[in-house]
C-alpha positions in Angstrom: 0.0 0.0 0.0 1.5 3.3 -1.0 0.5 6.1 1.6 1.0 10.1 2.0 2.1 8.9 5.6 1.5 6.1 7.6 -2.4 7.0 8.6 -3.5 8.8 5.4 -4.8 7.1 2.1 -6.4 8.3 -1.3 -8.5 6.5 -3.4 -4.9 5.5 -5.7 -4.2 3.4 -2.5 -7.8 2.4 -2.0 -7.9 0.5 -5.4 -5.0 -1.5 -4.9 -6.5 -3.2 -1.4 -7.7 -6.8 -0.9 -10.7 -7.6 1.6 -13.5 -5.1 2.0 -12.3 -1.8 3.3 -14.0 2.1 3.8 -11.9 5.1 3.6 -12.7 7.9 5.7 -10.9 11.1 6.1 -7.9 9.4 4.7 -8.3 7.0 7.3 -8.6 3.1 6.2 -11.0 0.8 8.0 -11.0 -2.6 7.5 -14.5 -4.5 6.8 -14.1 -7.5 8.5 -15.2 -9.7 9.9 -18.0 -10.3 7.8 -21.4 -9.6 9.2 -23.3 -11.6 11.1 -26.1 -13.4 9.5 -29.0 -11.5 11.2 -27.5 -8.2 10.0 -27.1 -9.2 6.8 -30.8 -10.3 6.8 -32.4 -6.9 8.1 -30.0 -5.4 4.9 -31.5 -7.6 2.7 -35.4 -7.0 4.0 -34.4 -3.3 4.3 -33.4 -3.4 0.5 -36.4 -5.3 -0.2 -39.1 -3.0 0.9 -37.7 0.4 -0.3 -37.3 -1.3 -3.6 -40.8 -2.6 -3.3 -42.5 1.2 -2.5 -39.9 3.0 -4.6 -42.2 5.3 -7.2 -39.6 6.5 -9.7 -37.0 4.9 -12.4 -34.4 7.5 -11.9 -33.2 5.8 -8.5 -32.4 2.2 -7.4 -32.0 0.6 -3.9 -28.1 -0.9 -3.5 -27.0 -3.3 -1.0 -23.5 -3.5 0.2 -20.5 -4.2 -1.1 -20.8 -0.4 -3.6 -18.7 1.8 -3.7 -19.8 5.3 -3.2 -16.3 7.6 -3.9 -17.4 10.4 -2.7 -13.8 12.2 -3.0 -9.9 11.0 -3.0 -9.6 10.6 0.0 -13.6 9.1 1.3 -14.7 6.0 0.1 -17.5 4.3 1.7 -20.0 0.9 1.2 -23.5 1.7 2.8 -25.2 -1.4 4.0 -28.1 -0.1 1.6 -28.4 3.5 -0.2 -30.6 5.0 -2.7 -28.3 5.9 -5.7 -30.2 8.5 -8.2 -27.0 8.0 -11.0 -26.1 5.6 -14.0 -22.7 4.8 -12.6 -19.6 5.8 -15.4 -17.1 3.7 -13.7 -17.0 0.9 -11.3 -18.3 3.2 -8.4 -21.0 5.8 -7.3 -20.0 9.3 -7.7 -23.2 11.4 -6.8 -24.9 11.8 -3.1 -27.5 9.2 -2.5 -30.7 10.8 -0.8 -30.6 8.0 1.5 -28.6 5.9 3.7 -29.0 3.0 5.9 -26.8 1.5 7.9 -27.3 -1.8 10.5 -25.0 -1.7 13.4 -22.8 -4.1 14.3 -20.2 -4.5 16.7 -17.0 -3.8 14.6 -18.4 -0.9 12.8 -21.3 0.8 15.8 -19.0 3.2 16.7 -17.9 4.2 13.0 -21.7 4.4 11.5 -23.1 6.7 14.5 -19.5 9.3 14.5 -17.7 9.3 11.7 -20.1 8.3 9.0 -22.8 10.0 10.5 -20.9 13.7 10.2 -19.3 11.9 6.6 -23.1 12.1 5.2 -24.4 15.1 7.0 -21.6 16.9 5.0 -21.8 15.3 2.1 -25.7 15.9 1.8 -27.4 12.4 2.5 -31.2 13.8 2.9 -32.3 10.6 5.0 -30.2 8.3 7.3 -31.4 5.2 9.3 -29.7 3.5 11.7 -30.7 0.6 12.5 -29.8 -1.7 15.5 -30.4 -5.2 15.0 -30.9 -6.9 18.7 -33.1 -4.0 20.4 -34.6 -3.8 17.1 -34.8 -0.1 17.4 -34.3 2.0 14.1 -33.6 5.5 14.2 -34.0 8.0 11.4 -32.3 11.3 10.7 -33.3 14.1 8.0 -31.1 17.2 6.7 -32.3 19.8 7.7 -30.3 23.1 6.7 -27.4 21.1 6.8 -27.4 19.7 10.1 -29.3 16.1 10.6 -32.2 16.7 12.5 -33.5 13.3 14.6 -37.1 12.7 13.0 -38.0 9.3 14.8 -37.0 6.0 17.1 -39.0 3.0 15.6 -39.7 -0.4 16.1 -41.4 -3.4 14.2 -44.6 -1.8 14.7 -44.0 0.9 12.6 -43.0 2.6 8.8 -41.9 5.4 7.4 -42.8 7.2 4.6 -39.5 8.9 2.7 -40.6 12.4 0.6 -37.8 13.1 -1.7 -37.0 15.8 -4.8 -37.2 12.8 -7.3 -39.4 9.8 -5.7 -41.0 8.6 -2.6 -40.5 5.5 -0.7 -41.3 3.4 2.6 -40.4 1.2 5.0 -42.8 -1.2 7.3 -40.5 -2.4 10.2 -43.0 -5.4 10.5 -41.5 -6.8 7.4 -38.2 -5.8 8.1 -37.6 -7.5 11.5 
């Protein structure tokens, strides 16, 4: 790995890793371990039912591993986003109007800081965090560019998503 210094990468030095890693701030994080099962099965339910109420053609619902590059020297995979852009390369390059992001263990800490700030900055409209054992989900929106906490949900409730281009929901019954 080539490196400015010892604890700050670009993008040239993000392309040339193995594994699954994020790049934040020129700060690498490694991806692994994988996920446990149960997280990866609230992604995939997640992905499934804002696909399922999304109302336009100009957006599509990823799952992770994507690339969102969102400069040289940030890089990150969302566990699902809402990407409004025909990619030209092997990566995203636009801000998604949503994020969503289960919590685990090895990246809790990294999803609420640092990614958190990372998309309030960058212009995410929507993010959800979602914790997978208390079953709790919360939501933020941008609101003159600060995230403004909207809601604290459970498996008895949805959510309804108003953006510029589309609308979609969530029903947490489904989801957990």
């Amino acid at each position: 790995m080539q490196a400015i210094d010892k604890n700050f990468f670009t993008w040239n030095d993000y392309v040339t890793w193995e594994g699954r890693w994020e790049l934040i701030d020129g700060e690498a994080y490694d991806m692994s371990p994988v996920p446990y099962p149960k997280h990866q099965r609230l992604v995939l339910n997640i992905a499934r039912e804002l696909a399922g109420t999304l109302d336009c053609k100009e957006c599509e619902v990823y799952i992770s591993p994507v690339d969102w590059k969102i400069d040289e020297y940030n890089v990150v995979q969302p566990d699902v986003a809402l990407f409004c852009e025909e990619p030209k390369e092997q990566y995203f390059s636009k801000t998604p109007p949503l994020v969503v992001e289960v919590l685990s263990k090895s990246t809790a800490k990294k999803d609420i800081n640092e990614k958190f700030f990372l998309y309030e900055k960058n212009g995410v409209k929507f993010y959800m965090l979602v914790e997978p054992n208390s079953e709790i989900v919360d939501i933020f929106e941008l609101k003159n560019g600060k995230y403004e906490f909207q809601k604290k949900l459970t498996c008895n409730d949805s959510y309804a998503f108003e953006l510029d281009k589309c609308s979609l929901s969530v029903d947490f019954n489904n989801v957990f």
